[in-house]
C-alpha positions, 0 to 999 in steps of 0.5 A: 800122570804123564811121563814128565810130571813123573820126572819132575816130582822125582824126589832125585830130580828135585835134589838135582835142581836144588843143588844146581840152583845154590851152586848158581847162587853161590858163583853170583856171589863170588862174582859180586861181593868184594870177598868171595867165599873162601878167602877170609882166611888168607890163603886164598887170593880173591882174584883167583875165586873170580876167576874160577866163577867167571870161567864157570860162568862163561862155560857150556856147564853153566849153559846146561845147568840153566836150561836143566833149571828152565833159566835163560842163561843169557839173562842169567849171564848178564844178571851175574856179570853187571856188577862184576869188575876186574880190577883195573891196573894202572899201565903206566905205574903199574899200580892198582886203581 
């Protein structure tokens, strides 16, 4: 057995990857749903979360963690990002759209 199928049947290589992966997950999430996790119960801002998961998400973290899990991070950057919008503020009335 070579030294690679070793670590990769190595029961703490296996939990790394398995939690790499939900916290992968999990960013998506924020990212994309209108109310990301966390702030159902007021105290939180949802702008606040995006912005936390969108700065993971840009990180070199982020880049280590997919090449760990073998994913192309561009591809999981731009998979992530597509349904991502900040909100957009209206200049002149300062209003949100």
């Amino acid at each position: 057995m070579s030294l690679i199928q070793r670590l990769s049947e190595d029961p703490e290589i296996v939990f790394l990857k398995n939690l790499f992966a939900e916290v992968l997950l999990l960013t998506k999430e924020d990212l994309q749903n209108p109310v990301p996790r966390g702030c159902y119960d007021g105290r939180n801002e949802p702008w606040r979360i995006k912005m936390e998961a969108l700065s993971f998400v840009r990180s070199r973290y982020c880049q280590l963690i997919c090449d760990f899990l073998g994913i192309d991070y561009e591809r999981y950057k731009k998979e992530v990002l597509k349904s991502f919008r900040p909100l957009k503020i209206d200049k002149r009335s300062a209003t949100k759209c």
